[in-house]
C-alpha positions as a printed Julia matrix, in Angstrom:
187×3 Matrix{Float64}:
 71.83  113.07  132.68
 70.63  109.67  133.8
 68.17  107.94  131.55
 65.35  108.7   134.25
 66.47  112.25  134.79
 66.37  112.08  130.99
 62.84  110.46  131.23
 61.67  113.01  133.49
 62.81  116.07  131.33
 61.06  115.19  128.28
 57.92  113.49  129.37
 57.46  116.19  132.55
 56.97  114.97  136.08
 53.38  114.55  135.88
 53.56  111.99  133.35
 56.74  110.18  134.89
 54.43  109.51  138.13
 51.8   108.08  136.28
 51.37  104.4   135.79
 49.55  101.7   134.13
 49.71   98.06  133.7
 47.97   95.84  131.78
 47.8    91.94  132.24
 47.83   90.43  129.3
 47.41   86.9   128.18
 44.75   83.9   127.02
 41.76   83.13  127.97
 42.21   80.68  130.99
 45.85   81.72  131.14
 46.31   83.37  135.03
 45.48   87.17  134.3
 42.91   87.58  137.41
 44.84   85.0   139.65
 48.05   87.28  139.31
 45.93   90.62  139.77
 44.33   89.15  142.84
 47.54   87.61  144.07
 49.21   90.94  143.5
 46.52   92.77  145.39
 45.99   90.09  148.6
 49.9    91.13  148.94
 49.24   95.02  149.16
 47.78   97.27  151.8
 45.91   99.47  149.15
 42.53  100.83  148.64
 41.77   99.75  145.27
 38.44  100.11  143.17
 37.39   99.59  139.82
 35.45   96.78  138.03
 35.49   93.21  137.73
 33.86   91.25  134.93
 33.19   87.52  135.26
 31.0    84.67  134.2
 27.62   83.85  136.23
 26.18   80.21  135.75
 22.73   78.24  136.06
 22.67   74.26  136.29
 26.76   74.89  135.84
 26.26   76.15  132.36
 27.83   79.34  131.54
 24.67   82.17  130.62
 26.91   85.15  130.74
 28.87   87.76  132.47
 28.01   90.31  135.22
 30.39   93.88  135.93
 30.7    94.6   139.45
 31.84   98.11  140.93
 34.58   96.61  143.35
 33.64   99.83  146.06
 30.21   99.4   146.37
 29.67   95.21  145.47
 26.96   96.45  143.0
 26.74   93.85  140.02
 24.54   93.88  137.08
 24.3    91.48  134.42
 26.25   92.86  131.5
 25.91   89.99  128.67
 24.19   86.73  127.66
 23.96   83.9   125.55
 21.18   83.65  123.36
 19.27   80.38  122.59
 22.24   80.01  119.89
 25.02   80.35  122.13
 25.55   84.12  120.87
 26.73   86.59  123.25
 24.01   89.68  123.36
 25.95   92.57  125.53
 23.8    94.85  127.19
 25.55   98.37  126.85
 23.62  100.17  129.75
 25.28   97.87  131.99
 28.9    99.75  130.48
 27.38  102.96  130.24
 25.31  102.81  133.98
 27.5   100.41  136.37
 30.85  100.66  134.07
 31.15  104.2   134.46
 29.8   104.52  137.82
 32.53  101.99  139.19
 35.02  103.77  137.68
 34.3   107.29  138.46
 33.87  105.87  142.26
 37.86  104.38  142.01
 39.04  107.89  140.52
 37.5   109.49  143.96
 37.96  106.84  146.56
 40.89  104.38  145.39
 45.15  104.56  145.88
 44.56  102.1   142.78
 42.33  101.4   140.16
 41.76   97.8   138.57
 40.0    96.99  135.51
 39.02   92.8   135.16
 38.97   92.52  132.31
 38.75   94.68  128.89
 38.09   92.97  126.3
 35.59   92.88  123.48
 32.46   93.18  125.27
 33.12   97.27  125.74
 33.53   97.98  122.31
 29.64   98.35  122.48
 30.03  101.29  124.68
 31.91  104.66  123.59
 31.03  106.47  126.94
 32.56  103.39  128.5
 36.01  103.06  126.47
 35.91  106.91  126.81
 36.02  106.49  130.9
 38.47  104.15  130.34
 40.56  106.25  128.67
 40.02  108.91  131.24
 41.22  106.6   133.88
 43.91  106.35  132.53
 45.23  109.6   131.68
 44.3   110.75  135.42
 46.81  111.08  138.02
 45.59  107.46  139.25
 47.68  104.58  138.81
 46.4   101.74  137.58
 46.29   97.81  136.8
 44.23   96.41  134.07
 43.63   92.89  132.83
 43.43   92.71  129.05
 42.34   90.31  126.27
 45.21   89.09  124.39
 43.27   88.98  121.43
 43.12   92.71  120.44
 40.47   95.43  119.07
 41.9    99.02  118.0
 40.48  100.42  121.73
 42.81   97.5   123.31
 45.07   98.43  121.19
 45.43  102.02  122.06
 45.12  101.52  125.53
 47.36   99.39  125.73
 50.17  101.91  124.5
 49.47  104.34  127.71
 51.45  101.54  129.79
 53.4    98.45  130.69
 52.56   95.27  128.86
 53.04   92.35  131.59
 52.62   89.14  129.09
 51.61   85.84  130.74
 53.12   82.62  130.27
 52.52   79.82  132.58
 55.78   79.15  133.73
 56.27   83.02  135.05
 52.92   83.49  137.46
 54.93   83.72  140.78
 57.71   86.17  138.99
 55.84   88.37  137.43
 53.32   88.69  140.8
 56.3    89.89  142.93
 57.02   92.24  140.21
 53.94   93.52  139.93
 53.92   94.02  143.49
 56.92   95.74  144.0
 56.34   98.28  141.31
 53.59   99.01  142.94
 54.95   99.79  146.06
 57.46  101.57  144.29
 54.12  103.8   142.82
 52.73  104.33  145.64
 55.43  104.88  148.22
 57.93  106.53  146.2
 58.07  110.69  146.06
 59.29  112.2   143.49
C-alpha cells in the first residue's frame, strides 16, 4: 500500500479530500500579497473575509471585516485615545459569521485574512471558524504568527505554509498548484 492509499485507509476519503492552509508569518511579512497573488492566478469562486486597517489623516484608527461575496464591511476595532485596540465583537458575531456562512454556500474556496487575536473576543465566531473548516470546503487562511490556543488548534486541521522573505514567488506557485490539484483532482 502506497503511503496515500495508506493515507486514505485510515483517515477515510472524506477527510483525505479535505484541505486547509494557513499562511503564516509576521506582521508586514507577505501573508495577504501571497494569498492574493495565489488567487489573481486561479479561476475560482472564492469567499470569505478580509480584515484590514482603515485610516484618517494617514493615521491608522483601526480595522474593518469585509464579507468578500457581498463587499459588506463594518468596522470591527479601534484605537482608543491611548492607542488601545477596543474590538467590537458584534462585528465577529454579525458580519464574521455572515461572510462565512455565505462562502460555505456560494464559494469553490474559502479565505480567511487574517485570524489573529482580534477573534478571540468572539466564541460564535472561532466556533464558525472551526466549522469552516471541518466542512467539505477547502480552504486558505492567513494566520498570525504570534499564536493564541484557538490559532493554535486551528492551525493543526491543516498545512502550515511559513513565510520568509526570500520564498514569496515559491511558495505562491505552490500554493497555486495544490490548489488546482484540490479542486480539479477526483478522487
Amino acid at each position: 500500500m502506497t503511503n496515500w492509499q495508506n493515507y486514505v485507509h485510515n483517515y477515510g476519503k472524506n477527510f483525505a479530500m479535505k484541505k486547509n492552509i494557513f499562511i503564516e508569518g509576521e506582521i508586514k511579512s507577505g501573508k495577504s500579497y501571497i494569498l492574493n497573488s495565489v488567487l489573481n492566478k486561479l479561476n475560482l469562486k472564492y469567499g470569505g473575509f478580509l480584515t484590514f486597517p482603515f485610516y484618517q489623516n494617514s493615521l491608522r484608527v483601526g480595522f474593518k471585516i469585509k464579507d468578500i461575496l457581498t463587499n459588506e464591511e463594518e468596522i470591527c476595532a479601534i484605537y482608543n485615545s491611548d492607542g488601545n485596540l477596543i474590538i467590537f465583537k458584534d462585528s465577529f458575531d454579525d458580519l464574521g459569521v455572515r461572510a462565512l456562512d455565505n462562502a460555505l454556500k456560494n464559494s469553490e474556496l474559502i479565505v480567511m485574512d487574517e485570524l489573529g487575536f482580534m477573534e478571540e473576543v468572539s466564541t460564535k465566531f472561532k466556533n464558525k471558524v472551526k466549522e469552516v473548516l471541518n466542512s467539505d470546503k477547502n480552504v486558505i487562511c492567513v494566520i498570525k504568527e504570534k499564536k493564541s490556543d484557538f490559532l493554535n488548534e486551528i492551525s493543526s486541521l491543516g498545512r502550515i505554509y511559513k513565510i520568509f522573505d526570500s520564498d514569496k514567488e515559491k511558495i505562491i506557485n505552490e500554493l497555486v498548484e495544490e490548489v488546482k490539484r484540490w479542486i480539479f483532482t477526483k478522487i
